[in-house]
N, C-alpha and C positions, 0 to 999 in steps of 0.2 A: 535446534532452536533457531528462529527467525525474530532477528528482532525488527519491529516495526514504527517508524516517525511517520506523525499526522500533523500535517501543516492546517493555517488558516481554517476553512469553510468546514473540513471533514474532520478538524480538531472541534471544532465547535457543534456539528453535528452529532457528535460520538461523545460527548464529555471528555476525551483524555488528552494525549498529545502523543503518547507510546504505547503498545503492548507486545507479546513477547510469545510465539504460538508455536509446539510443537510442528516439527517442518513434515512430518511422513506422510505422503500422499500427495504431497505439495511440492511439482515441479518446475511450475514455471508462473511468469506476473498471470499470466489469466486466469490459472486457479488459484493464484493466490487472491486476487480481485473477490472470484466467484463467494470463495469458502469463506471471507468476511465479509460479502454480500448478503452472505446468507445469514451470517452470525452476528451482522452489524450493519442493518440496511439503514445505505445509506447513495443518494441520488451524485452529491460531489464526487466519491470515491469512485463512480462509475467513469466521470470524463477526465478524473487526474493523470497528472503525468508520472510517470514513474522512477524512482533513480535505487540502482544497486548499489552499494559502497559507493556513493557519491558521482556515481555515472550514469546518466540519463538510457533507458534502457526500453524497449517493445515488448510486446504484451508474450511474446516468444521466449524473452530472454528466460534461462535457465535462473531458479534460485538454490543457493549451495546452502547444506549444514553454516549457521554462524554469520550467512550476512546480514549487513541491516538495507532492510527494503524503507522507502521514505517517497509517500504519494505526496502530491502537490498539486493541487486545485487549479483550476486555472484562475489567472489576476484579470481585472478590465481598472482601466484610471483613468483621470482625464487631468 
């Protein structure tokens, strides 16, 4: 299992703010991206950033049985 945090824009894009997705098949951020791409199209989730157990991580990095993955939109302020 993967559990998954949705911040800001791709919280609100998607109605939740978590979900929770069997991980087989699923080895790294870019299929993970893809395969809620496809299951949860959504434009933010494409240019968010990505963090593994709370470390900032590339579309490469490996995901393990049991982590929590947590995308993060980008911010603009003024």
């Amino acid at each position: 299992m993967i559990h998954i945090l949705l911040f800001a824009g791709i919280q609100e894009e998607l109605g939740m703010d978590r979900l929770e997705i069997e991980s087989e098949g699923i080895q790294t951020v870019r299929e993970l991206k893809a395969y809620l791409g496809q299951k949860y199209p959504s434009q933010v989730l494409k240019q968010s950033m990505t963090a593994i157990n709370e470390n900032f991580v590339t579309e490469e990095e490996e995901i393990k049985e049991g982590d929590t993955v947590a995308f993060i939109p980008p911010v603009s302020g003024g």
